[in-house]
Every structure is written in structure tokens, then in C-alpha cells.
Residue frames relative to the residue before (quaternion, step in Angstrom):
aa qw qx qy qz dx dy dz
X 1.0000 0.0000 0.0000 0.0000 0.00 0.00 0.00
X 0.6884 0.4799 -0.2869 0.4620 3.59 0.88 -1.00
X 0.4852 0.4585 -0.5010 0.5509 4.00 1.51 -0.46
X 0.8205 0.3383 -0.3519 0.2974 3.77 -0.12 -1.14
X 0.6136 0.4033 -0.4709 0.4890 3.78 0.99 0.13
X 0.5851 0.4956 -0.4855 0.4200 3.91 0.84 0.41
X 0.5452 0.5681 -0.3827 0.4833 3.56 1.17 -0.97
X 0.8077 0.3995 -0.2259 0.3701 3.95 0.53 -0.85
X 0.7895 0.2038 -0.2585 0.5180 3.25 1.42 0.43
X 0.5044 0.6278 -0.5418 0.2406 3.46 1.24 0.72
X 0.5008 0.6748 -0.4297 0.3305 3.18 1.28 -0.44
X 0.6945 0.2843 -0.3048 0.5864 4.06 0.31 -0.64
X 0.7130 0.6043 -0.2765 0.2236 4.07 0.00 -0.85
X 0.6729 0.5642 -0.1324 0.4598 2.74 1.73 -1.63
X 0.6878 0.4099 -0.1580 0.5778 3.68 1.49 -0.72
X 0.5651 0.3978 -0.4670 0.5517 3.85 1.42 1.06
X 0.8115 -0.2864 0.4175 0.2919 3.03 0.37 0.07
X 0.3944 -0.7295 0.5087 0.2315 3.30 -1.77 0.34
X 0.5533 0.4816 -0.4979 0.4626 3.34 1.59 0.70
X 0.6444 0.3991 -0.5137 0.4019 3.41 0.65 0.46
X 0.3236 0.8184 -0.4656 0.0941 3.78 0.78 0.53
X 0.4697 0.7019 -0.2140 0.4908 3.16 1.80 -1.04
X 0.7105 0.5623 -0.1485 0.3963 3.40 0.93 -1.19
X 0.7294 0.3332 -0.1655 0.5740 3.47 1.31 -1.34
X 0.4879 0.5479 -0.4485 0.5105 3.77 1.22 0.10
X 0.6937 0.4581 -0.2212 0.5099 3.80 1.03 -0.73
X 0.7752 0.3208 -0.3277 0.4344 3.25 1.10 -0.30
X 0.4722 0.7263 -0.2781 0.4149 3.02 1.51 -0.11
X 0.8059 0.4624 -0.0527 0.3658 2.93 1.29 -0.99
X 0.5587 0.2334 -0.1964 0.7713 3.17 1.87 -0.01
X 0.4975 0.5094 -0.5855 0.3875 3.54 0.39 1.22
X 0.4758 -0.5933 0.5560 0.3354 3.91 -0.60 1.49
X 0.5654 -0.5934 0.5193 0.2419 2.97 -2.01 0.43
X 0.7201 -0.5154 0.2777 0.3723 3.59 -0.63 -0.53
X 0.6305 0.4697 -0.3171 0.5303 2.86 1.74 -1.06
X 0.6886 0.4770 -0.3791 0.3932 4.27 1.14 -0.32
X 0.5041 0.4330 -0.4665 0.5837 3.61 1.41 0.47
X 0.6647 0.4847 -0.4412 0.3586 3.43 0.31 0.09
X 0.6871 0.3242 -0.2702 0.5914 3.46 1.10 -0.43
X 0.5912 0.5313 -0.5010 0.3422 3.55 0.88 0.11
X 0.2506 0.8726 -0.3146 0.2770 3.31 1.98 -0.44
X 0.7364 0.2876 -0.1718 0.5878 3.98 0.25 -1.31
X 0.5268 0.3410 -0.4493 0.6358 4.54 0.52 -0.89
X 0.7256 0.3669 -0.4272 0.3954 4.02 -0.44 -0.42
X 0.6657 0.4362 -0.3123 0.5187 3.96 0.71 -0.83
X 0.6629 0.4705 -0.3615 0.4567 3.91 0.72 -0.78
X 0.6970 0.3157 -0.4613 0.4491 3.89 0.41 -0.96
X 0.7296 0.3493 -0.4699 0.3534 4.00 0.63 -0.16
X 0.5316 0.5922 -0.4585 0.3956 3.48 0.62 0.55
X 0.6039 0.5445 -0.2705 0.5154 3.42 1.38 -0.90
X 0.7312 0.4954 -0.2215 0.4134 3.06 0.78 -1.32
X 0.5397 0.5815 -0.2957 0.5321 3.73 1.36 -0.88
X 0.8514 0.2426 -0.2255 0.4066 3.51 0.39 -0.67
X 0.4532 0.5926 -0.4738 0.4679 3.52 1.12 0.43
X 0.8085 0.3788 -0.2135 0.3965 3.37 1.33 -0.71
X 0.5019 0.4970 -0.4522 0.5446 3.10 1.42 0.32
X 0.6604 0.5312 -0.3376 0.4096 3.58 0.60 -0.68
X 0.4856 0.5219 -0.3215 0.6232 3.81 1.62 -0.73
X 0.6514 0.4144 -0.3456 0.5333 3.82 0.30 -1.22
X 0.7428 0.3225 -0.3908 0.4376 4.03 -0.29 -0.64
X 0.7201 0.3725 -0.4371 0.3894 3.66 0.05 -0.80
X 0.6461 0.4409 -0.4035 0.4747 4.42 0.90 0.02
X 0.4505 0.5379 -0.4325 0.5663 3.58 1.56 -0.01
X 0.7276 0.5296 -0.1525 0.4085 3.41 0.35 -0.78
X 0.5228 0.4034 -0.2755 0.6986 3.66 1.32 -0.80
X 0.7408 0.4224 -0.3267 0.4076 3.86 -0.13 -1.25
X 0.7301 0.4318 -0.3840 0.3649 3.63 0.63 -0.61
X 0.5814 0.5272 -0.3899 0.4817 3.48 1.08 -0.74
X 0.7974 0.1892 -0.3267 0.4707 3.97 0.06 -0.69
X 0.4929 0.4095 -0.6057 0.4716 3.78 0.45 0.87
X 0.5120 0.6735 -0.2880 0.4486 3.53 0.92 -0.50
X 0.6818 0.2617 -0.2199 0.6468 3.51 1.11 -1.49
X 0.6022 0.2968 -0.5926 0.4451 3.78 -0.43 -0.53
X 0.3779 0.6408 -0.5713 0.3467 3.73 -0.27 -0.57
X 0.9101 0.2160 -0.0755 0.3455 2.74 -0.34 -1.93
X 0.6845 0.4160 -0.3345 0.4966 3.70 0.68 -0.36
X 0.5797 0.5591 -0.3955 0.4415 3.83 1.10 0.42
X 0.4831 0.7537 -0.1172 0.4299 2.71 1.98 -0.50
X 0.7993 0.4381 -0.0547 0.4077 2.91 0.86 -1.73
X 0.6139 0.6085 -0.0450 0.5009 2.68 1.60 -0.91
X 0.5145 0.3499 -0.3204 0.7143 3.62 1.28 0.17
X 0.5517 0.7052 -0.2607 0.3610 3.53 0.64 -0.29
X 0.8422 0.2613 -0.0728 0.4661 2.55 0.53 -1.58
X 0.4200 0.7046 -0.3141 0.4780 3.43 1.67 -0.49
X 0.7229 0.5138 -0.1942 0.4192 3.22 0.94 -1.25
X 0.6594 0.4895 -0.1926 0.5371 3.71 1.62 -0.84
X 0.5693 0.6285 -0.4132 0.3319 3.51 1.17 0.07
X 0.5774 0.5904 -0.2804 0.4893 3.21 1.29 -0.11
X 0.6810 0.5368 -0.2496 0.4311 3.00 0.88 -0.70
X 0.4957 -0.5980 0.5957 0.2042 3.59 -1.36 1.08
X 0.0595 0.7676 -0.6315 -0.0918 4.16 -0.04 0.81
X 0.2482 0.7407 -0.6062 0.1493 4.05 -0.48 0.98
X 0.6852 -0.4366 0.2874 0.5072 3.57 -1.37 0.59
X 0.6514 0.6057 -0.2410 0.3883 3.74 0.68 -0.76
X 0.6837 0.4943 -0.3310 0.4228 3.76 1.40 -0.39
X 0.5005 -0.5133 0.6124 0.3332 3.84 -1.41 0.21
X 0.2407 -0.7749 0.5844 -0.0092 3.38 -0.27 1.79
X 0.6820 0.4697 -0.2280 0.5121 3.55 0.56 -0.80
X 0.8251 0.2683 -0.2480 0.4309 3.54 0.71 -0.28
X 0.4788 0.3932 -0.4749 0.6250 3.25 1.55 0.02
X 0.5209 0.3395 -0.6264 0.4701 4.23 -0.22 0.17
X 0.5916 0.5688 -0.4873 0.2984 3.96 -0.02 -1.32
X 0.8272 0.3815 -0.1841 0.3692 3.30 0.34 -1.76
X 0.7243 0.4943 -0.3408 0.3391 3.67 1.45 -0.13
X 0.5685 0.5647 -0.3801 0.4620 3.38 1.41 0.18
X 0.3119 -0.7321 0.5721 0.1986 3.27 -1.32 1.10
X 0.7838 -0.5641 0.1224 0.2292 3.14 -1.10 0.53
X 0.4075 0.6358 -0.1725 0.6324 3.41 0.08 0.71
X 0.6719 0.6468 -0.3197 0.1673 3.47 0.56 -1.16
X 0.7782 0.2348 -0.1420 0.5649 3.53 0.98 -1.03
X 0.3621 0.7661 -0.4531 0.2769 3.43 1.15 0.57
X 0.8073 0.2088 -0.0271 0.5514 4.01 -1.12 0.92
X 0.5474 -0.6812 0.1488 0.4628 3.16 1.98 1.68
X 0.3249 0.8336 -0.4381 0.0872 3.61 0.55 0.57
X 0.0928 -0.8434 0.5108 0.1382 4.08 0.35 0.65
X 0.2411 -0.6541 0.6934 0.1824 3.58 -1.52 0.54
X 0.1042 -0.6660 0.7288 0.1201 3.68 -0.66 0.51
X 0.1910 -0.6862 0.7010 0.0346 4.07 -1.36 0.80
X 0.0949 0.8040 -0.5865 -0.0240 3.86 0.03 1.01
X 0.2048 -0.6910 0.6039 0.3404 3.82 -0.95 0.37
X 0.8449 -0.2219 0.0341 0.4855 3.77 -1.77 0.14
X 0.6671 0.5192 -0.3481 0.4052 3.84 0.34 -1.28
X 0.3686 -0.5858 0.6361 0.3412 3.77 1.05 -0.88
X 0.4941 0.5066 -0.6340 0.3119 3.52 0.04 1.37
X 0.5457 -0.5873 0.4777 0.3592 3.15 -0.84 0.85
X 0.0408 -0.7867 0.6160 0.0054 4.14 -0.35 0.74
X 0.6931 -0.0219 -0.0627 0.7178 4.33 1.36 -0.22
X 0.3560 -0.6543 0.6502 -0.1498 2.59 -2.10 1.24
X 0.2106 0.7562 -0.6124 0.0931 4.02 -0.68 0.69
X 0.3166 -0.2239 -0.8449 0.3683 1.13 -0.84 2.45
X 0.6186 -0.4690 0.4763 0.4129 3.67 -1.43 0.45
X 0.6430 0.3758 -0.1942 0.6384 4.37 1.06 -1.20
X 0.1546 0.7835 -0.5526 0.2383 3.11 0.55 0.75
X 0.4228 -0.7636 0.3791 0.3073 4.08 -0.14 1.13
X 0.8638 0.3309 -0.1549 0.3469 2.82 1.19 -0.99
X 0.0493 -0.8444 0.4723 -0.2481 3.55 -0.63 1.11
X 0.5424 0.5378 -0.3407 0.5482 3.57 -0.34 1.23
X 0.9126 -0.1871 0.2232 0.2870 3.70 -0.87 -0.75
X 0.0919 -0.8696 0.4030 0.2701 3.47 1.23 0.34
X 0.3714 0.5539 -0.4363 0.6040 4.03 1.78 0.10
X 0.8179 0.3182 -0.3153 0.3610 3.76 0.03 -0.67
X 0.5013 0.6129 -0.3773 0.4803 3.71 1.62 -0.67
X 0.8673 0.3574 -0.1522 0.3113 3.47 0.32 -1.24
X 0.5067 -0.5805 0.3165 0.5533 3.12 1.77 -0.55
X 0.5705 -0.5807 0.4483 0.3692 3.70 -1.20 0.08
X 0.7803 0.3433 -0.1480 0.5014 3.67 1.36 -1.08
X 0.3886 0.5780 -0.5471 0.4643 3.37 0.86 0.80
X 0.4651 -0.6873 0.5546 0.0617 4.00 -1.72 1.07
X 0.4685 0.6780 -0.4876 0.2882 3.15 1.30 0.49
X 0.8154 0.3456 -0.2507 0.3910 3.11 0.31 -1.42
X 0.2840 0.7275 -0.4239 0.4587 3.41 1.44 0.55
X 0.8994 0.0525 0.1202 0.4170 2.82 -0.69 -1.94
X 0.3642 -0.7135 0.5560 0.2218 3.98 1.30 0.11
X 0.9055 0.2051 -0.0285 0.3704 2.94 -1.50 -0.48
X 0.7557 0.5046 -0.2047 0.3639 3.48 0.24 -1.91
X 0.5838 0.5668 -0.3503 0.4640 3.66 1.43 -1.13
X 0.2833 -0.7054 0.6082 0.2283 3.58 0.64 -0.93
X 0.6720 -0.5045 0.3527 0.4118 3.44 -1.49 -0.07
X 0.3407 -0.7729 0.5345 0.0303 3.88 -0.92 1.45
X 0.1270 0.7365 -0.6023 -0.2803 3.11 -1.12 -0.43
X 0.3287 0.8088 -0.4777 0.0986 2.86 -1.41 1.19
X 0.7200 -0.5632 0.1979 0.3540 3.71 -0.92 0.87
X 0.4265 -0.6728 0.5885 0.1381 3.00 -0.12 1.80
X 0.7023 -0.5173 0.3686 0.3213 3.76 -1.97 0.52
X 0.6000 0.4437 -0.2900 0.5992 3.93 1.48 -0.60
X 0.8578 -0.3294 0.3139 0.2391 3.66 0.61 0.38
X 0.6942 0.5706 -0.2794 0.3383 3.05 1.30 -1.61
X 0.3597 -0.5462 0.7355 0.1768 3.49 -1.44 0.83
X 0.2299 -0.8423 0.4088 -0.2659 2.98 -0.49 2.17
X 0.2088 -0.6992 0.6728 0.1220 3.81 -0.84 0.44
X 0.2077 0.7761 -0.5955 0.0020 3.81 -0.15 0.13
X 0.0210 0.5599 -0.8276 -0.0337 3.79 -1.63 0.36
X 0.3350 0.7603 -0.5185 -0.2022 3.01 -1.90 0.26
X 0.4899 -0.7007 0.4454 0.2657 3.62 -0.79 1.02
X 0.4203 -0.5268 0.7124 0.1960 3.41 -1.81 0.92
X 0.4563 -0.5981 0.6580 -0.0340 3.63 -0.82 1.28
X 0.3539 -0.7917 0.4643 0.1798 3.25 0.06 2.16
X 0.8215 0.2608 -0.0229 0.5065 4.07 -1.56 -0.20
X 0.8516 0.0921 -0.1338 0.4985 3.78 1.11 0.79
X 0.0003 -0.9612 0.2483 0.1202 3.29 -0.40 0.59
X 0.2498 -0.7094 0.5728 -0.3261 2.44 0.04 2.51
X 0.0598 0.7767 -0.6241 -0.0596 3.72 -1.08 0.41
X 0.3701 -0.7368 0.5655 0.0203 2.78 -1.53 1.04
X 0.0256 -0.8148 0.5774 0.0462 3.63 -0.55 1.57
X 0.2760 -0.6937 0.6387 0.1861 3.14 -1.62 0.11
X 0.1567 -0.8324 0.5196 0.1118 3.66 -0.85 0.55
X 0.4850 0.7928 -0.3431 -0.1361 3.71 -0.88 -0.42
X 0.7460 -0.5743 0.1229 0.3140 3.10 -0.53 1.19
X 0.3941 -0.6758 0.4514 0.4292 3.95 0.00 0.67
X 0.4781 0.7501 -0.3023 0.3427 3.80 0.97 -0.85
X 0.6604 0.4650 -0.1048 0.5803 3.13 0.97 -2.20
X 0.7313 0.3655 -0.3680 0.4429 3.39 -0.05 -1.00
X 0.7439 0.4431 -0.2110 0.4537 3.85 0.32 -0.18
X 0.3551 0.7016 -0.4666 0.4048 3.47 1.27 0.04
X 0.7802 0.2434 -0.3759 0.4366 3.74 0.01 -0.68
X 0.4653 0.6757 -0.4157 0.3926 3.58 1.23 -0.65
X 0.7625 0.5325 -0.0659 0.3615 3.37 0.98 -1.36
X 0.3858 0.6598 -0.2950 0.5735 3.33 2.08 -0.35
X 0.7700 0.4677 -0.2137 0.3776 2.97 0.03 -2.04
X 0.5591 0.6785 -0.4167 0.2312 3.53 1.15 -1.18
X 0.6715 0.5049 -0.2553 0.4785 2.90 0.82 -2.45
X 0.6927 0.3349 -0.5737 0.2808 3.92 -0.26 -1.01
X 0.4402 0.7402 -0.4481 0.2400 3.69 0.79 -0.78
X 0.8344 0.4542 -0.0004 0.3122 2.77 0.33 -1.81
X 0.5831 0.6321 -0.2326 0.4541 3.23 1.99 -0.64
X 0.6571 0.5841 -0.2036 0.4308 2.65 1.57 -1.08
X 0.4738 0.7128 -0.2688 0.4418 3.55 1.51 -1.05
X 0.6806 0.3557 -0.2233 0.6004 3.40 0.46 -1.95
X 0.6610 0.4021 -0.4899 0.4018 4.38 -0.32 -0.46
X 0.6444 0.5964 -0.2519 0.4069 3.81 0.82 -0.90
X 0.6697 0.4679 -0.2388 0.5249 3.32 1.31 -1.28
X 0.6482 0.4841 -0.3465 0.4747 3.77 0.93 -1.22
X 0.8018 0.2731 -0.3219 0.4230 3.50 0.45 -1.01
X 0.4472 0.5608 -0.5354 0.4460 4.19 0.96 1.01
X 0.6816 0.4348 -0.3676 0.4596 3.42 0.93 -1.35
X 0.7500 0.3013 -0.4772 0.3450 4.17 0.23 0.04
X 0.3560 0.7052 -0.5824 0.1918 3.62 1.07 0.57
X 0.6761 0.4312 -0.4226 0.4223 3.77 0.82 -1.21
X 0.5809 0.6967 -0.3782 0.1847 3.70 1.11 -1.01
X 0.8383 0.2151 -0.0501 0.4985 3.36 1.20 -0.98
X 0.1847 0.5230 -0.6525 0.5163 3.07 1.81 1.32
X 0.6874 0.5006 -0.3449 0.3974 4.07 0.22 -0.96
X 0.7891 0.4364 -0.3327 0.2758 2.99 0.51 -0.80
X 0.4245 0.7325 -0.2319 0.4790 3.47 2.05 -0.95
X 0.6673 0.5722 -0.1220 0.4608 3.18 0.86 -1.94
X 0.6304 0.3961 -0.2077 0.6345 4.34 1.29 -0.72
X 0.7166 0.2609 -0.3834 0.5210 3.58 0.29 -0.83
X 0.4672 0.7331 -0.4686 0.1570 4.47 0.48 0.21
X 0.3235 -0.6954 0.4919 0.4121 3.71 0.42 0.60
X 0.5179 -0.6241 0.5463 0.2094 3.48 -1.23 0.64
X 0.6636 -0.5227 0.3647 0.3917 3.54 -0.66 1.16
X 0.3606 -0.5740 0.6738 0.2941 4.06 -1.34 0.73
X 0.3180 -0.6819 0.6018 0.2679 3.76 -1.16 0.34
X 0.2462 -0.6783 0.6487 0.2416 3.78 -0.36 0.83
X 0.3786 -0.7109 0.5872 0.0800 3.18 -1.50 1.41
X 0.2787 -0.8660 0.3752 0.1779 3.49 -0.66 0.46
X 0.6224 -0.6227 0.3287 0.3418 3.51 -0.73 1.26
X 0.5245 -0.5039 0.6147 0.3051 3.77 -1.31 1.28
X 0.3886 -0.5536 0.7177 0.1655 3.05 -1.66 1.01
């Protein structure tokens, strides 16, 4: 034992010198053996597995916060060019609702499942972007009765909530200045989390390949460790 803890520290000690001897006798001496790094091997692979997946699990759930409120400014930057854009406009039973929404969205607008809903005073939905838009009817019955949007517009800001089909829902909508028409936006929580949700899976793929290719490190330390010839005994010279 005392040859194999000289072999591991003559190489740096022996070329400082003989005032660091004191040092390599101290370091020598509180330096584990080989056979207790080998079993420290799995306690050394578990705390970096634990630890590895606390941070990925810390890393996805701020992917996941960040994607939703890039998701909401999005959408209420949106609306908001939008609706700017509809202030000009004359909204009356007599106007091309569907083509005055077309011409007020900027580009981008219904992208990553985004819907425009065009209601006139009563809160029917009169345009739609997409045109197959599902939803259609009452923008009070789409969004729900106890939602503060079509209330307070603007001031509510961008919500989420569970739209009458169920949908887990982003919503914002603007009161349409000099008329009162409103203008909603929708988009699925799903959509808005789709790239968030990419990134997840490679994450996570990557995790499980990292973890498989840790869990055969201790295996074929053992297995090295059996296939080692056993030490030659050096015979000593007749006197």
C-alpha cells in the first residue's frame, strides 16, 4: 500500500523539490486507497444523478414560466396593434367585418394557434381569424360569464382561462375606441407551450442517455477490477 501511495505522488512531488516533502507525506497520507474510490464510485454517481435531475427539473419548470409570459406579451402586443388599427375604422351593420379584422392584423397574428374574435355592441362574434374559426356566437358565452374581460378590456390584461369547450385558454380583450365593438384574442395554453414542450422532451432525452450511460460506469469498474491479473510476487535474492 505504502509503494502504491508513492507511485501516485512521485510524479508531481519528486520534481518540487525537497521542501515540498512534508507536504506530499501529508498528502499522501490522507489520500484514500483505491479499493475506497471504488466503492465510493455508485454514493459519487447517485449525488450526481440527484443533483442532475433537480436541475433539470428547476431548468423545465422556468422554461415553462418564461414560455407562458412570452406567450402573453405576445399576445397583448398583438392586440394592441390591432386594435389601434380598428380605430379608424367605421364598425356598422353595413361594414365588411371579416375584412376589416383581415386588414387589421399585423403579421404574425394568428400564428402558434392564435384566434381573433371581432364582436359588434350585443357581443356577437360578426369576424373570425382564422375564417373556420371554432368559435362563433356570443363572445359572453366563449369566454365565460365570470371572466373581467369583456368588462374591464384592456385593464384585465392577458388571463388564462377555460374557455366554454374546455379549452385552457390565454385570452386579452380590447374595447374598440369610438364604438363598441370588441376585439378578443385567444390561444390555446397547449400552443403557446409547444416549443417549450420540444425543448422539454430533448432535455429529458438527454437526461435518460446521461443516466444510462452513468449507471454502466460502476458496472465495468467491476468488471475491469475481475479481468486484473493479480499482482506477480517479486522473489527475493539468496543471501
Amino acid at each position: 500500500m505504502a509503494r502504491a501511495r508513492s507511485a501516485r505522488g512521485e510524479g508531481v512531488f519528486s520534481i518540487a523539490g525537497p521542501q515540498w516533502q512534508d507536504l506530499r507525506a501529508l498528502f499522501d497520507r490522507h489520500l484514500p486507497s483505491t479499493e475506497v474510490l471504488r466503492r465510493l464510485i455508485p454514493i459519487l454517481l447517485i449525488g450526481f444523478a440527484v443533483t442532475t435531475c433537480l436541475g433539470f427539473y428547476y431548468q423545465i419548470g422556468n422554461g415553462k414560466d418564461a414560455a407562458l409570459d412570452s406567450a402573453q406579451r405576445q399576445l397583448a402586443l398583438t392586440a394592441e396593434v390591432a386594435a389601434l388599427q380598428l380605430k379608424a375604422e367605421t364598425l356598422n351593420s353595413s361594414t365588411d367585418w371579416q375584412a376589416t379584422l383581415a386588414d387589421s392584423l399585423p403579421k404574425g397574428a394568428i400564428h402558434d394557434g392564435r384566434t381573433a374574435l371581432l364582436a359588434d355592441a350585443e357581443g356577437n362574434v360578426q369576424a373570425s381569424a382564422p375564417i373556420d374559426s371554432p368559435y362563433q356566437g356570443n363572445l359572453l358565452t366563449i369566454l365565460g360569464p365570470q371572466q373581467p374581460l369583456t368588462i374591464m378590456g384592456a385593464d384585465a390584461g392577458v388571463l388564462r382561462i377555460t374557455l366554454f369547450d374546455g379549452t385552457d385558454a390565454l385570452v386579452t380583450v380590447r374595447n374598440i375606441p369610438k364604438t363598441d365593438a370588441q376585439l378578443a384574442f385567444l390561444q390555446p395554453v397547449g400552443h403557446a407551450l409547444s416549443g417549450w414542450r420540444s425543448d422539454a422532451i430533448i432535455e429529458i432525452t438527454l437526461l435518460i442517455c446521461a443516466g444510462l450511460c452513468s449507471r454502466s460506469l460502476p458496472a465495468d469498474c467491476g468488471i475491469s477490477r475481475r479481468l486484473r491479473p493479480p499482482p506477480k510476487e517479486t522473489l527475493s535474492p539468496k543471501s
